[in-house]
KEVONU-744698 format. One record per residue (C-alpha): z, y, x. Coordinates in Angstrom, 1 decimal. Layout:
residues N
pz=Z py=Y px=X;
...
//
This chain:
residues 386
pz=-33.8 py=22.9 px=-89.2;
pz=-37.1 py=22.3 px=-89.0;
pz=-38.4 py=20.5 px=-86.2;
pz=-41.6 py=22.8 px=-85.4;
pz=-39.3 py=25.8 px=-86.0;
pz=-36.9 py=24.5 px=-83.4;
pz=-39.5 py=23.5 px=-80.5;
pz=-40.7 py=27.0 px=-80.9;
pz=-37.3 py=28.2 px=-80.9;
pz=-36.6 py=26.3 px=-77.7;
pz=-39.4 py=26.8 px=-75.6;
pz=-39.2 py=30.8 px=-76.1;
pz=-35.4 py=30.7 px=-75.4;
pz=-36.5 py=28.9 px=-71.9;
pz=-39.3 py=31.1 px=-71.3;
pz=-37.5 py=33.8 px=-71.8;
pz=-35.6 py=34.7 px=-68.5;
pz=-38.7 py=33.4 px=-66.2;
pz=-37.7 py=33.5 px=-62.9;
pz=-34.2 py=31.8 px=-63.6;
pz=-36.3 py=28.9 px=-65.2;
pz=-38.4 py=28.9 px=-62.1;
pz=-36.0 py=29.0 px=-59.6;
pz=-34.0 py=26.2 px=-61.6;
pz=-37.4 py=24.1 px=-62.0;
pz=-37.9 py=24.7 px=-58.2;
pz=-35.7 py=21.6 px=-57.5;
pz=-37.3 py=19.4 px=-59.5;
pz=-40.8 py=20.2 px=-58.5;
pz=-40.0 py=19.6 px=-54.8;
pz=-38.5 py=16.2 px=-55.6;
pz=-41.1 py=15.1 px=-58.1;
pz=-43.9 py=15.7 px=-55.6;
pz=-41.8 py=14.4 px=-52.6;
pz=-41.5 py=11.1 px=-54.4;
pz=-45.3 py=11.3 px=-55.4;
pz=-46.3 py=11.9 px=-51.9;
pz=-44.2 py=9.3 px=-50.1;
pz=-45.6 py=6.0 px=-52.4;
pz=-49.1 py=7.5 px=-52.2;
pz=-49.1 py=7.3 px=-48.8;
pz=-47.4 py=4.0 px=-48.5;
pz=-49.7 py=2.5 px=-51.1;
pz=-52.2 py=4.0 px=-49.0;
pz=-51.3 py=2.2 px=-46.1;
pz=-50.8 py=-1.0 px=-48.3;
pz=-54.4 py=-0.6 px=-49.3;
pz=-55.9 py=-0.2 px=-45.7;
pz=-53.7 py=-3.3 px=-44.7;
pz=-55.6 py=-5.3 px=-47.4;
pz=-58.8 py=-3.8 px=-46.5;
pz=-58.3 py=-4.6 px=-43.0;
pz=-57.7 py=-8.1 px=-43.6;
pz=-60.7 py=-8.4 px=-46.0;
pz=-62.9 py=-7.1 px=-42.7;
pz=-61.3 py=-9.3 px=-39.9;
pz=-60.7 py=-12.2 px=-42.3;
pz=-57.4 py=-13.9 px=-42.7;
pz=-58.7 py=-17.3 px=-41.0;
pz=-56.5 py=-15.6 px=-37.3;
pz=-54.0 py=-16.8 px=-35.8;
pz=-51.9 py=-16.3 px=-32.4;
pz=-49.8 py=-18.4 px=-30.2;
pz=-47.3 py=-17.8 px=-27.8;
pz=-46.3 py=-20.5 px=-25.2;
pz=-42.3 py=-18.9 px=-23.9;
pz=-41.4 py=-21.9 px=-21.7;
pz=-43.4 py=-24.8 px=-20.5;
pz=-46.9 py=-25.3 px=-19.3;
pz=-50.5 py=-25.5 px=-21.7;
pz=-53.5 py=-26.0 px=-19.5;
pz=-56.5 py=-24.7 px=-20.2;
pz=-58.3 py=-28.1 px=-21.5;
pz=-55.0 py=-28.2 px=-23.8;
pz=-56.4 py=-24.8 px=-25.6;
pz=-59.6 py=-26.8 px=-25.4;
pz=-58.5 py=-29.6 px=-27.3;
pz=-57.0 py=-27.4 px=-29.8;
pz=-59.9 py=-25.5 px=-30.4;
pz=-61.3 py=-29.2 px=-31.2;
pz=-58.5 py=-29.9 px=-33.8;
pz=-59.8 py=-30.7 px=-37.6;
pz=-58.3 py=-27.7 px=-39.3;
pz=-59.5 py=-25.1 px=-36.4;
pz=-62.6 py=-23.3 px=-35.7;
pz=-62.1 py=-22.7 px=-32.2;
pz=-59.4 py=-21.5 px=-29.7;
pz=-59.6 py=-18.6 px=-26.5;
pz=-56.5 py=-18.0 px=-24.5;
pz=-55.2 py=-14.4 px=-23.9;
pz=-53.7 py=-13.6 px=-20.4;
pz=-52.6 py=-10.0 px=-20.1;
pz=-53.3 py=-8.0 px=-16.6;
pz=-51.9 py=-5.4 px=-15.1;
pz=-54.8 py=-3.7 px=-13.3;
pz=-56.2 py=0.1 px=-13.1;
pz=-59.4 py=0.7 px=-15.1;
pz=-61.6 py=2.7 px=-13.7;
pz=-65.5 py=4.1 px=-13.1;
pz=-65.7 py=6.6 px=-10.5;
pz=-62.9 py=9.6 px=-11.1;
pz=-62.3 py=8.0 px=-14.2;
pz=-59.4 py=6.1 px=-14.9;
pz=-58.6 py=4.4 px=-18.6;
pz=-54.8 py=5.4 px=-19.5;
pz=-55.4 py=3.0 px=-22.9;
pz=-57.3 py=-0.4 px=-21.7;
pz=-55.0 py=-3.4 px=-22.0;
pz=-57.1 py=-6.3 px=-20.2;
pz=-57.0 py=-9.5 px=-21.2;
pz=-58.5 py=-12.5 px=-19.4;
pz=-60.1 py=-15.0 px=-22.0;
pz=-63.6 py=-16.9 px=-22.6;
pz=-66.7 py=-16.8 px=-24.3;
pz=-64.3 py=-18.0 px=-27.9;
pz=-62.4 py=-15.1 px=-28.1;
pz=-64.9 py=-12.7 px=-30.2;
pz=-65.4 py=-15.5 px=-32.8;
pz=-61.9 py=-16.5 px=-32.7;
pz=-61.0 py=-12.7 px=-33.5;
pz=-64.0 py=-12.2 px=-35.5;
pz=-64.5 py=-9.4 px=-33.2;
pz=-68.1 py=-7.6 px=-33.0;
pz=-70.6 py=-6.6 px=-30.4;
pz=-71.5 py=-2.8 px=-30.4;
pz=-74.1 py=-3.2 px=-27.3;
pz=-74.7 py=-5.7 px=-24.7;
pz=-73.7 py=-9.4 px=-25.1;
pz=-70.6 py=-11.9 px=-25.1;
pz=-68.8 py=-13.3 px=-22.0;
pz=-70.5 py=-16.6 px=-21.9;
pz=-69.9 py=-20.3 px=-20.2;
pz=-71.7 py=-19.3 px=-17.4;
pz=-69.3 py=-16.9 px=-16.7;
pz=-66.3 py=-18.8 px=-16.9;
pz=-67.8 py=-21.5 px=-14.5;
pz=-69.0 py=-19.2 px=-11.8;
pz=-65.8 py=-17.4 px=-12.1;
pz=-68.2 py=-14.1 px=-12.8;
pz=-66.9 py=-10.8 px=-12.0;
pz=-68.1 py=-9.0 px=-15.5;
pz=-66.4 py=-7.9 px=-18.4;
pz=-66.8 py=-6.6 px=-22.3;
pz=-65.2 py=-3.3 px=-22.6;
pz=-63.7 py=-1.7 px=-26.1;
pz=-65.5 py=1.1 px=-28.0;
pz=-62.4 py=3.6 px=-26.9;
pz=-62.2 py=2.5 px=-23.2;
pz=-65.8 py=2.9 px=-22.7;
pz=-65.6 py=6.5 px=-24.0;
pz=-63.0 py=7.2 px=-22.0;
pz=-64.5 py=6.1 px=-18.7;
pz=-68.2 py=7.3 px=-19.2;
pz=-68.2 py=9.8 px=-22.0;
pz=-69.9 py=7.7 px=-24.3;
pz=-70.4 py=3.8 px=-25.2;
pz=-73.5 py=3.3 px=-23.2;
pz=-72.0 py=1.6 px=-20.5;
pz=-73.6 py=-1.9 px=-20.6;
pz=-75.1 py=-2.4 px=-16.5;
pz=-72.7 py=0.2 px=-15.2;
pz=-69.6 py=-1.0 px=-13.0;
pz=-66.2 py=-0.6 px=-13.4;
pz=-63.5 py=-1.8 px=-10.9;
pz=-60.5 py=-3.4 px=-11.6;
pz=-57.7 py=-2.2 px=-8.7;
pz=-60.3 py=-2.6 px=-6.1;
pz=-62.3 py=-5.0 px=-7.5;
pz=-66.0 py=-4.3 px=-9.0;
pz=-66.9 py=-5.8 px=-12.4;
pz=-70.4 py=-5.3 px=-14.1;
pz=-70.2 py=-4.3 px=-17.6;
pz=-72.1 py=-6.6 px=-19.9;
pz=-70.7 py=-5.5 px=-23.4;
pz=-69.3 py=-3.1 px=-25.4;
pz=-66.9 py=-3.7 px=-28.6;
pz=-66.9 py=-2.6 px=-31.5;
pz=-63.7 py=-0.6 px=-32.5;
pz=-62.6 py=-2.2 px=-35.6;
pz=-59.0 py=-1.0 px=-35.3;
pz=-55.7 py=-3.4 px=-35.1;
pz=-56.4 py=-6.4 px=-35.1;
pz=-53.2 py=-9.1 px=-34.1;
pz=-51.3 py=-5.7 px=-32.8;
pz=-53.8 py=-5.0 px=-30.3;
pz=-56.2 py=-2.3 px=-31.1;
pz=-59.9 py=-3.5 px=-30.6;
pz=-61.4 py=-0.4 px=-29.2;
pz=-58.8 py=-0.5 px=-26.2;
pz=-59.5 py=-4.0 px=-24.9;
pz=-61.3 py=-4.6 px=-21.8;
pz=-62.2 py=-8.8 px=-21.5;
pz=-62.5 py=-10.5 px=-18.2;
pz=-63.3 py=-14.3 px=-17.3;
pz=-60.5 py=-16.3 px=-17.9;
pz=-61.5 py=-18.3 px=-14.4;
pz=-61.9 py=-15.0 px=-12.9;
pz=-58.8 py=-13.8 px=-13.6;
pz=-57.3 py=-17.2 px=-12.1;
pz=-59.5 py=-16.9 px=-8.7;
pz=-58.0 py=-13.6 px=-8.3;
pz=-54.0 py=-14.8 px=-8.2;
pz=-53.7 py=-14.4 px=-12.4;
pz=-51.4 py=-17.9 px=-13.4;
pz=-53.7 py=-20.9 px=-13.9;
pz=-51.2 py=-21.9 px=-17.5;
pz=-52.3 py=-20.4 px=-20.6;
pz=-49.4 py=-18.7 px=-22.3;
pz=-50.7 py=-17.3 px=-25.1;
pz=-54.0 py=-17.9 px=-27.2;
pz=-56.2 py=-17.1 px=-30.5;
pz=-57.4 py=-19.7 px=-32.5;
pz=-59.7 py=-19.8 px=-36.0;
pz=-58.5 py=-21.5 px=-38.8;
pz=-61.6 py=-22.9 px=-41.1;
pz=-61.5 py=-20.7 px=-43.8;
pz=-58.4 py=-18.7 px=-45.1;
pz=-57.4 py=-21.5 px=-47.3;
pz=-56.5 py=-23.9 px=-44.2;
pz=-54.3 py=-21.3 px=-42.3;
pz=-50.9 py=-23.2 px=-43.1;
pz=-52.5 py=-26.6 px=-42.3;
pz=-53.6 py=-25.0 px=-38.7;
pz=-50.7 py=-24.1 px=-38.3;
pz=-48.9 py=-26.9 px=-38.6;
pz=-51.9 py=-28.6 px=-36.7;
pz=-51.2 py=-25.9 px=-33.6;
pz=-47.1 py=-26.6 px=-33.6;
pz=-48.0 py=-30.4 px=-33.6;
pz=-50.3 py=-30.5 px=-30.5;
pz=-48.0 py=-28.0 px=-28.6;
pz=-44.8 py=-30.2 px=-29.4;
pz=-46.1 py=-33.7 px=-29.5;
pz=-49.2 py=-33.6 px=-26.8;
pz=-48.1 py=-30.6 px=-24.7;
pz=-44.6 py=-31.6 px=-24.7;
pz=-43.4 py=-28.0 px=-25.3;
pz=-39.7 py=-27.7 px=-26.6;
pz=-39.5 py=-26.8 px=-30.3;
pz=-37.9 py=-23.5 px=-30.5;
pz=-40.5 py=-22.8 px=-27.0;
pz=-43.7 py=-21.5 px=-28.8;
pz=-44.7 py=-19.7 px=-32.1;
pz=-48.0 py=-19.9 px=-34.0;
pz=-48.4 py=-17.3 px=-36.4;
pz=-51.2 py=-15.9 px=-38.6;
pz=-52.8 py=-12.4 px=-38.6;
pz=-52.0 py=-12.5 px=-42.4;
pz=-48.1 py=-12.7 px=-41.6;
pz=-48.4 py=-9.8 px=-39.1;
pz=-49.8 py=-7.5 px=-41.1;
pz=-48.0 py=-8.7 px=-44.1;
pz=-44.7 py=-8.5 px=-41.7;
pz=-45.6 py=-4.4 px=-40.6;
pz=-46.8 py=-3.6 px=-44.6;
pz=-42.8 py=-4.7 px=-45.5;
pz=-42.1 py=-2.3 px=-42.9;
pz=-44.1 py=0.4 px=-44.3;
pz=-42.4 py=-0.3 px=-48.1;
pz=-38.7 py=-0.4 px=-47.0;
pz=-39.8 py=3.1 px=-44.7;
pz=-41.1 py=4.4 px=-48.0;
pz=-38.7 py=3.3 px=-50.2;
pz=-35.9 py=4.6 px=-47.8;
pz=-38.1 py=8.2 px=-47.9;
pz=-38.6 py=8.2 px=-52.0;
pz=-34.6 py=7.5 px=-52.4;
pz=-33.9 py=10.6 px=-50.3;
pz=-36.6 py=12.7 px=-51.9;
pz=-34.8 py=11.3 px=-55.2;
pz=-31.4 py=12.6 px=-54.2;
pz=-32.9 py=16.3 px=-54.5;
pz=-33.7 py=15.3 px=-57.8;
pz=-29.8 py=15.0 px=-58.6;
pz=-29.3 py=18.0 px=-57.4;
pz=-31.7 py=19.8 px=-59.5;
pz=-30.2 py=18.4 px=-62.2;
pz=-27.4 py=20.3 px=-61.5;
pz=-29.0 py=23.0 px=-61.4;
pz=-30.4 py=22.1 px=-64.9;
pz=-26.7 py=22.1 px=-66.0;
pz=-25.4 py=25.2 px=-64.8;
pz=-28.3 py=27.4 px=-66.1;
pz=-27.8 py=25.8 px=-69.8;
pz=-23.9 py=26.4 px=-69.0;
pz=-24.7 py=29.9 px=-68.2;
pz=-27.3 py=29.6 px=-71.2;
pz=-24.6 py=28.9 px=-73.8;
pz=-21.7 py=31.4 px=-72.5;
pz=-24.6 py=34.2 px=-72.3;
pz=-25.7 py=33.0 px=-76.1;
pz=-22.2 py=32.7 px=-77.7;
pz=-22.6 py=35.1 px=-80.0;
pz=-26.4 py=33.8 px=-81.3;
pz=-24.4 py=30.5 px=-81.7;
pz=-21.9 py=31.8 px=-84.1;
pz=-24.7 py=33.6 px=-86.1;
pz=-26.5 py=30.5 px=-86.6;
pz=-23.8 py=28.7 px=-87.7;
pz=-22.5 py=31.4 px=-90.0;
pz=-26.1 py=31.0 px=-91.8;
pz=-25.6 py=26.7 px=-92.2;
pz=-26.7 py=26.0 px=-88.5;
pz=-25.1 py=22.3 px=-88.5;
pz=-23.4 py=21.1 px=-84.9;
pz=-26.6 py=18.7 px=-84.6;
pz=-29.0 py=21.6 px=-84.6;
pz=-27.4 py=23.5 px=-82.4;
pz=-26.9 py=20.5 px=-80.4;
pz=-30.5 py=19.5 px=-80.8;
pz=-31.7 py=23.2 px=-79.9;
pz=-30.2 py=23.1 px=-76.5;
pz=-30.9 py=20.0 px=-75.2;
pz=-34.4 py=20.1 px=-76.3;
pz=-34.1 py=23.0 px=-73.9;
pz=-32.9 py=21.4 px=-70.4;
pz=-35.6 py=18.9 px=-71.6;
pz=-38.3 py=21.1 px=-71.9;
pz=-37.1 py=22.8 px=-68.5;
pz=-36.8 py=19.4 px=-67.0;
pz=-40.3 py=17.9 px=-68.3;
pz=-42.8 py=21.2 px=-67.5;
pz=-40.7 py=20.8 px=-63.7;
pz=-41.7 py=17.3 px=-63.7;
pz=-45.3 py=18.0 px=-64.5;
pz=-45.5 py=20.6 px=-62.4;
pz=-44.3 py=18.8 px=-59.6;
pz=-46.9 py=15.4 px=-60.4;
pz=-49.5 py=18.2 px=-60.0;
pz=-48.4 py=19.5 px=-57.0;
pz=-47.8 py=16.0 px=-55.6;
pz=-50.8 py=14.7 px=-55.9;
pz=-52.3 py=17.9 px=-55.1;
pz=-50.7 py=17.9 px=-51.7;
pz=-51.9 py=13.9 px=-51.2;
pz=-55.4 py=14.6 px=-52.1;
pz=-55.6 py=17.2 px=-49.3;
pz=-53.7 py=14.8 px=-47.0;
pz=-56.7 py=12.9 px=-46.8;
pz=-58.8 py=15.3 px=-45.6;
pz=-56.8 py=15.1 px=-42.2;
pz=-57.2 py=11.9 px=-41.8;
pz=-54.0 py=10.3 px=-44.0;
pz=-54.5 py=7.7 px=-46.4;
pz=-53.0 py=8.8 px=-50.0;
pz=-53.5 py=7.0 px=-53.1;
pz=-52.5 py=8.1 px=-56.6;
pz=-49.7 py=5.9 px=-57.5;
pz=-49.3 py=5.6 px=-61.0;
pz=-46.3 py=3.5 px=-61.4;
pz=-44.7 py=6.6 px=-59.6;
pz=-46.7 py=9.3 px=-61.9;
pz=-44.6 py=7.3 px=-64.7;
pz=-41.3 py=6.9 px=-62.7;
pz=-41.6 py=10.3 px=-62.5;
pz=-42.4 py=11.3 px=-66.4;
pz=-39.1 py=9.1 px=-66.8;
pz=-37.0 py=10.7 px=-64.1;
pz=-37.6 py=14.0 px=-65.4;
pz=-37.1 py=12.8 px=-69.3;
pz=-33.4 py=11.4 px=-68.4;
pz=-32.6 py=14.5 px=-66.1;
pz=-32.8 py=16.8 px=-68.7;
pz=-31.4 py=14.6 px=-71.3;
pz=-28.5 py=13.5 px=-69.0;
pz=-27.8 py=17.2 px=-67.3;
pz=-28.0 py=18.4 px=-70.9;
pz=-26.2 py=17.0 px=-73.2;
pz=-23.4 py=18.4 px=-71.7;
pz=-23.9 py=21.7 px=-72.3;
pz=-25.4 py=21.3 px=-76.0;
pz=-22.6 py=19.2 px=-76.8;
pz=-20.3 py=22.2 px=-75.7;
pz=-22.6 py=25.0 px=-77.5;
pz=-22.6 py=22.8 px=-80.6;
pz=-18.5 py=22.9 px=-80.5;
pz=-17.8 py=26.1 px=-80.7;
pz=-15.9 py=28.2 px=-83.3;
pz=-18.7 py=30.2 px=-85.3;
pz=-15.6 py=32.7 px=-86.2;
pz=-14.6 py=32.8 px=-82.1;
pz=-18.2 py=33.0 px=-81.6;
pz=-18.9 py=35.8 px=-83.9;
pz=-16.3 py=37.9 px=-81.9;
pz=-18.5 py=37.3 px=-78.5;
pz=-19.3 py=40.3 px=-77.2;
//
């Protein structure tokens, strides 16, 4: 039998009772496109991951002092170290933001110095940097985020205007620029006070956590080291006591995160794609009982077990591969106009591919049952089908 005579044959034999193929092809379309739309969306989020590190830099990194005391001309003489570009401590208060009726439900304030924007590689929107001058007179100002400025007066024009923290008045000198996450603190939400201040207002004098600047990307690990050195040799703090890590690693730890999530997602999605295989199955079951008696005429006229065999499985392909394609379509689709709403999806094509492959060995596996079974039978039995 030809092989042009028996596609032809096969595709019309599939066509032929639409809405059974549809509803059988249903399966796989939802699978397919549920795979599709789960990696796109996790390489999405891979991609913004890189792209944020490309625009805060990879040069970050964050320590955290759990037991024992760092003062804060320690952090200065880390900032001072070879490998490092500068240090700015990060104490966290618990205060109420607020401007008049206003109150912030999103500021997290943190009392640091005049380092911490370069240290962060953090950027102005309006107005200027906490300064040495107002860590030595223990100035009551502060550099709000994008968000919380919003928040409090409608808008980010809040350089001059005064915002009190509990009961205590602070001028606003700067605004940030939102520039997302940034060391799992989002930037637009931070409100930065004085370090000094915060200390002549009851705030812990030790400095329990910090940000410090590697020089250049290439030097992190040697920072690193540099960081755990001072802290363990000079500082005297107890191994096991402290933690340096880079913005790199923190990102790089929530992006394995995000890949075992999506992953876990794709493998359920993929489980439907079993199922529709089945499905595959019992309509060429079904197929072949309905079609005994065109089986027995086709042998009677020299139809060999291979052609027969050949004739139905190419069909369950067919029905499994047009599913398939369908459902890459509709996945992608579907992405695309996630991304209108905000979402991040990317066309995966190691999953386009997966899924050309998925839907090749579904119809070959869920199908050679039944062809195999069509290609056995009696042409004589067959003949007497009614």
């Amino acid at each position: 039998m030809r092989v042009s005579h028996l596609v032809r044959t096969a595709v019309r034999a599939v066509f032929q009772n639409g809405l059974r193929t549809a509803l059988t092809m249903l399966g796989l379309i939802i699978g397919i496109s549920s795979v599709i739309i789960l990696v796109g969306i996790g390489d999405g989020s891979n991609q913004q991951v890189q792209a944020k590190m490309k625009e805060l830099g990879g040069d970050a990194l964050s320590a955290y002092v759990y037991e024992g005391s760092l003062s804060y001309e320690d952090l200065a003489a880390i900032g001072e170290l070879d490998s490092l570009d500068g240090a700015a401590p990060s104490k966290m208060l618990s205060k109420k933001v607020s401007a008049g009726k206003a109150v912030s439900g999103r500021a997290f304030i943190e009392a640091t110095d005049e380092h911490y924007l370069h240290v962060r590689n953090l950027k102005l929107l309006a107005g200027r940097n906490l300064n040495a001058v107002d860590r030595e007179n223990k100035s009551k100002v502060l550099v709000l985020g994008a968000d919380v400025a919003t928040e409090l007066f409608g808008s980010t024009d809040a350089v001059g205007r005064t915002v009190k923290l509990d009961g205590d008045e602070f001028t606003v000198v700067g605004v940030l620029q939102n520039q997302g996450e940034s060391m799992g603190l989002n930037t637009g939400s931070v409100v930065l006070v004085p370090f000094s201040t915060a200390v002549g207002m009851g705030a812990g004098a030790d400095v329990d956590s910090f940000y410090a600047k590697a020089r250049g990307q290439e030097r992190i690990d040697e920072a690193k080291v540099a960081i755990g050195s001072y802290l363990g040799s000079t500082a005297g703090i107890a191994p096991g006591m402290f933690d340096v890590t880079s913005q790199d690693e923190m990102l790089r730890a929530g992006n394995d995160i995000d890949d075992t999530m999506t992953l876990l997602l794709a493998g359920i999605a993929a489980i439907s794609l079993v199922v529709a295989g089945i499905g595959v199955m019992n309509v060429m079951l079904v197929s072949v009982t309905e079609r005994t008696r065109e089986i027995g005429i086709k042998k009677a006229l020299g139809a060999r077990r291979a052609d027969i065999l050949a004739q139905f499985l190419l069909e369950a392909l067919i029905m499994s591969i047009v599913g398939g394609a369908v459902g890459i379509g509709a996945g992608i689709a579907f992405g695309l106009l996630l991304n209108t709403v905000g979402m991040t999806f990317v066309v995966s094509w190691n999953a386009v591919w997966a899924a050309v492959a998925a839907s090749t060995v579904i119809g070959l596996a869920f199908g050679i049952f039944p062809a195999h079974r069509a290609s056995r039978k009696n042409p004589i039995d067959a003949l007497r089908a009614e």
